[in-house]
Backbone as CSV, one residue per row, in Angstrom:
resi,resn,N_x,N_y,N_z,CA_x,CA_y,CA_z,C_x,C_y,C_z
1,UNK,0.807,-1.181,0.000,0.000,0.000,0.000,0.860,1.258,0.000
2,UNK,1.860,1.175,0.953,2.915,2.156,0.942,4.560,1.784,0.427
3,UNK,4.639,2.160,-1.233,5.378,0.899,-1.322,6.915,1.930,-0.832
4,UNK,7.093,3.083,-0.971,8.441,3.826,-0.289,8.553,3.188,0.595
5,UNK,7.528,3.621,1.638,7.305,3.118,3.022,8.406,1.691,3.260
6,UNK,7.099,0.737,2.222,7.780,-0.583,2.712,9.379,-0.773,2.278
7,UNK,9.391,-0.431,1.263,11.024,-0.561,0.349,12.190,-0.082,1.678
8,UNK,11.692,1.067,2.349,12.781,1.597,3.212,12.960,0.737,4.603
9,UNK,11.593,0.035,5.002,11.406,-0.564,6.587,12.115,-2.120,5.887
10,UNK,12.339,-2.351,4.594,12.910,-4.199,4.426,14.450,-3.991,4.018
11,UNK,15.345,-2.651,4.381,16.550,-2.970,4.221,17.275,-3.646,4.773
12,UNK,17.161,-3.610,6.263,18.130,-4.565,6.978,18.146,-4.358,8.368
13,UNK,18.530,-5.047,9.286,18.746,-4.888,10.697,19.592,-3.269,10.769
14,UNK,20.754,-3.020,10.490,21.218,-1.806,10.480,20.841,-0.589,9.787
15,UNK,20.229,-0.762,8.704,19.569,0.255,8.431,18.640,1.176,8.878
16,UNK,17.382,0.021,9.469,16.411,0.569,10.828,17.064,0.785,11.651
17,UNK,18.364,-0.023,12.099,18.263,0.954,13.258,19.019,2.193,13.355
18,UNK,19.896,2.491,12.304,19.489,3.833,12.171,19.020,4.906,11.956
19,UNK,17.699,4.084,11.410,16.556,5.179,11.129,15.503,5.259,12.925
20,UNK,15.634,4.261,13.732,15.356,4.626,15.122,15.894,5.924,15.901
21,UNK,17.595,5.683,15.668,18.498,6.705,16.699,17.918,8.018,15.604
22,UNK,17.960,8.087,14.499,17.435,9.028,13.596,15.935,9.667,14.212
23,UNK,15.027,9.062,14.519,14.080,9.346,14.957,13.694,9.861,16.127
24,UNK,14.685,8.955,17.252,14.776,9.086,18.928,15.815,10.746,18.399
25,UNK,16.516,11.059,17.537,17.072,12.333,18.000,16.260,13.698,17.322
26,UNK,15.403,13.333,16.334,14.565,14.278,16.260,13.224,14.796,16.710
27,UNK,12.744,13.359,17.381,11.643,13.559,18.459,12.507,14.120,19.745
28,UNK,13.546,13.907,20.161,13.963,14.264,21.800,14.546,15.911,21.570
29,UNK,15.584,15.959,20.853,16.356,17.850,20.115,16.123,18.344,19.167
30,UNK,14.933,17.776,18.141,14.482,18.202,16.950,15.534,18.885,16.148
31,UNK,16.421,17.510,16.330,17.840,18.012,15.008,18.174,16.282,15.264
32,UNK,18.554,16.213,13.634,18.743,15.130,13.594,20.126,13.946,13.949
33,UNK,21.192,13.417,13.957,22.194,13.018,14.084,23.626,14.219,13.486
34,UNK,23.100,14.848,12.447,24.116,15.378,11.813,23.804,16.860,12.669
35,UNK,22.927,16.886,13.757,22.507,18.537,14.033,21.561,19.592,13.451
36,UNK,21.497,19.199,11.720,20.429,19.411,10.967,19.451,19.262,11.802
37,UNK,18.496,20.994,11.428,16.955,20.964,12.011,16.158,20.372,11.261
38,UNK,16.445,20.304,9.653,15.881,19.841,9.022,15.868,17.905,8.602
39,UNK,14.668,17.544,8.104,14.505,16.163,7.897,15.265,16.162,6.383
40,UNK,16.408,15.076,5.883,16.545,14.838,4.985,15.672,13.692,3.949
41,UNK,15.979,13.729,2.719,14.779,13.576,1.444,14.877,12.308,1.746
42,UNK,15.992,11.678,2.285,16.080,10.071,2.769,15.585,9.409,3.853
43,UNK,15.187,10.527,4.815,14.277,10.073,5.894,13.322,9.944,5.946
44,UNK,12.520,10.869,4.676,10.903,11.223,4.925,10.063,9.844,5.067
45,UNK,10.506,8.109,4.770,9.686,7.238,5.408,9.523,7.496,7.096
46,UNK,10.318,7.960,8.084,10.032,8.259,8.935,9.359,9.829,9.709
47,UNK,9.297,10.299,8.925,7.966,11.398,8.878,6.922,10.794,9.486
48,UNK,6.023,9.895,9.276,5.149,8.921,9.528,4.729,8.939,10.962
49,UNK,6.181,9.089,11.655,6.173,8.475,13.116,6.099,9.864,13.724
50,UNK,6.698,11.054,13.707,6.893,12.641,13.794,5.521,13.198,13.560
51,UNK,5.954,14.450,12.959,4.603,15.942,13.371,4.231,15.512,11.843
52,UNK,2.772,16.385,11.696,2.456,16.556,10.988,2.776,16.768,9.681
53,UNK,3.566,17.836,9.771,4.248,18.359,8.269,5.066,17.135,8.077
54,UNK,5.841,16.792,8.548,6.785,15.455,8.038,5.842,13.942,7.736
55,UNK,4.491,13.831,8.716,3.818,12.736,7.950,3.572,13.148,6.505
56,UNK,3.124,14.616,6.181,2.658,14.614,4.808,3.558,14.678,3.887
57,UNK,4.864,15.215,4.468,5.636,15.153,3.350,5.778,13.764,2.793
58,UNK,5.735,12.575,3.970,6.053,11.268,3.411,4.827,10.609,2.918
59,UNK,3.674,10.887,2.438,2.331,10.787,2.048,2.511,11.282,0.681
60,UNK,2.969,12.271,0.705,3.295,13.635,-0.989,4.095,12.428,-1.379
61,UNK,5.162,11.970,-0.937,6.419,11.123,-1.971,5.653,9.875,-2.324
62,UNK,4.788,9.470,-1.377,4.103,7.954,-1.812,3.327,8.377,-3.174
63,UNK,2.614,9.262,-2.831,1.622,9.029,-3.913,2.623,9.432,-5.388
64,UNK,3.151,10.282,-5.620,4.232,10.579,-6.285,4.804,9.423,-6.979
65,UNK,5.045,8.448,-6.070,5.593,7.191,-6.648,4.649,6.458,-7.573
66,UNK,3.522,6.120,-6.814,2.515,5.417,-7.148,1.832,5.898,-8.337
67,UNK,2.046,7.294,-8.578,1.042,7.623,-10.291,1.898,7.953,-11.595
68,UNK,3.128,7.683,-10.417,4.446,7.568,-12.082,5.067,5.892,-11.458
């Protein structure tokens, strides 16, 4: 249904989990590992889990995918 989504959550044991510490540091200092306030174009499957604006951004890329 979400195929970004899924493509990004079946890379691998290490991959998630650095998309966790990725997540645990922008939900806890709202900056990400690199200090960036901003979410990079490679994270937005985890938008999802975050605020608003970052669920939709990762909603905008799905459908995006899905009608091309």
């Amino acid at each position: 249904m979400l195929p970004v989504f899924n493509t990004m959550e079946t890379r691998g044991k290490v991959a998630v989990q650095q998309d966790t510490m990725d997540l645990a540091s922008f939900i806890f200092t709202g900056k990400d590992m690199l200090g960036s306030t901003e979410m990079s174009p490679d994270l937005t499957h985890i938008g999802l889990f975050m605020d608003r604006k970052n669920a939709f951004r990762h909603l905008e890329k799905e459908g995006t995918c899905i009608l091309f």
